[in-house]
Residue, then its C-alpha position, 0 to 999 in steps of 0.5 A: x433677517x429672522x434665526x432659529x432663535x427667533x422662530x422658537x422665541x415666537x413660536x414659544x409665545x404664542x398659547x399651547x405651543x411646546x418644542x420637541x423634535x420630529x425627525x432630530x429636528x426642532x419642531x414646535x407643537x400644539x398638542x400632538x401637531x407640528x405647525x413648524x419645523x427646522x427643515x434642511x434640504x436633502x441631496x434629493x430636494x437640492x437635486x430637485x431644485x437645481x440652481x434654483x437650490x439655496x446655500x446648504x448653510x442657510x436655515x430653512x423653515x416648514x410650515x404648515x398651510x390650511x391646504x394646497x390652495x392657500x399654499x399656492x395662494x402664498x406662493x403666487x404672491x411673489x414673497x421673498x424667502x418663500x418656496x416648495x419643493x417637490x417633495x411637498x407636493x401633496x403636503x399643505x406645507x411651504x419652506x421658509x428661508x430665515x435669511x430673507x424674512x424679518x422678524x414681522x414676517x417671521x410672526x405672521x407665518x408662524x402665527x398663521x401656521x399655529x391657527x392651522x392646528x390651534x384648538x379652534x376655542 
């Protein structure tokens, strides 16, 4: 079961990354690019998802993909945790449910999602 801790001890670990906050979120940057984000659910997203909308205590983690192939790629693979919500739509990005990842998966995806926007040198 990985926390907010542990995406920012992670996140900060990895090169160029700094931490500010987009929307009065956390979020963690290379230089100007958000590849992570804390991102509760709106009313709107939780109406969307219906029952299938998880416990508006648990903490949800965006992050960004290459592009929408990928994201439905990692989707289609079944991962525990992982899912989008109608919003994201047209967005190369999924959520993350912190409870249902451990600390291993946690660092792949964000690791994963730093390369989207890390400079390519």
């Amino acid at each position: 079961m990985a926390t907010y801790e542990d995406v920012r001890r992670l996140a900060m670990a990895l090169p160029g990354v700094t931490e500010g906050a987009r929307w009065r979120n956390p979020t963690w940057f290379v230089g100007t690019r958000g590849f992570a984000w804390q991102r509760p659910l709106s009313k709107k997203d939780r109406k969307d998802l219906g029952d299938d909308a998880p416990h508006p205590d648990r903490e949800v983690l965006g992050l960004v993909v290459e592009d929408l192939g990928v994201r439905e790629g990692l989707l289609a693979e079944g991962r525990p945790g992982l899912f989008t919500i109608p919003h994201f739509a047209d967005y190369a990005a999924f959520l993350v449910l912190l409870d249902e990842v451990d600390e291993e998966q946690l660092a792949e995806l964000l690791e994963d999602a730093w390369a989207v926007v890390a400079p390519p040198a």
